[in-house]
N, C-alpha and C positions, 0 to 999 in steps of 0.2 A: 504494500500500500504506500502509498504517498503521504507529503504531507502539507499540509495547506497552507504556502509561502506566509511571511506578514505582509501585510494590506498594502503596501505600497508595491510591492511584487507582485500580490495577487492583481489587480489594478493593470497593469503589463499586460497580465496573460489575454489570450483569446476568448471568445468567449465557449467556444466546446472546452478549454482547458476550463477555464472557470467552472463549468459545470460540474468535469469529472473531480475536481476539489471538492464540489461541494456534494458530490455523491462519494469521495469517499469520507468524506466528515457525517455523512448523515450512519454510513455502513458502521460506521467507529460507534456512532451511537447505539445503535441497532444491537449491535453486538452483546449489550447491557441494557436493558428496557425498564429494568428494573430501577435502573438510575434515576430515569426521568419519573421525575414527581408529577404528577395530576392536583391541579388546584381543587376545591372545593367547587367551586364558578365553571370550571369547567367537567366535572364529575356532575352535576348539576343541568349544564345544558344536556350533556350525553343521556342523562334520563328523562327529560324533558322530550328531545327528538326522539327517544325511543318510545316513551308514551304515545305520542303522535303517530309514529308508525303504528304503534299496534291498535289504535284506536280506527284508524284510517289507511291502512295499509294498501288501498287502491291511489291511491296518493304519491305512492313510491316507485320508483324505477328497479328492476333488476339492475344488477352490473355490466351482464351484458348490454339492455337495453342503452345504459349510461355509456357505456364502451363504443358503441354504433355512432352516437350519437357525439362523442366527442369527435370521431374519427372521418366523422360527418362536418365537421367545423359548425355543431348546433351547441 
């Protein structure tokens, strides 16, 4: 893995370089999930949305549907 210059270097790069920095900073985190902390606020919305889904589940998109449809530029 690499690792993600400091910001005046990163700033330099291209912008497919910039990306893969910032997919391997995301993979570094990934790695440990358990790291990243969930706020109150947002453990909060997440069961909120999920109430709504289950309330109104016609409402929601598959994945795939959502996948088409991005892929679609919709």
């Amino acid at each position: 893995m690499s690792s993600i210059p400091p910001s005046a270097d990163f700033d330099r790069l291209s912008t497919a370089e910039k990306i893969l920095r910032l997919q391997d900073a995301w993979d570094r985190i990934a790695e440990n999930p358990d790291s990243v902390e969930v706020t109150e606020a947002q453990k909060d919305a997440l069961d909120s949305r999920l109430e709504a889904l289950e309330q109104r589940p016609e409402e929601g998109a598959s994945w795939e549907d959502t996948k088409d449809g991005i892929r679609k530029g919709r």
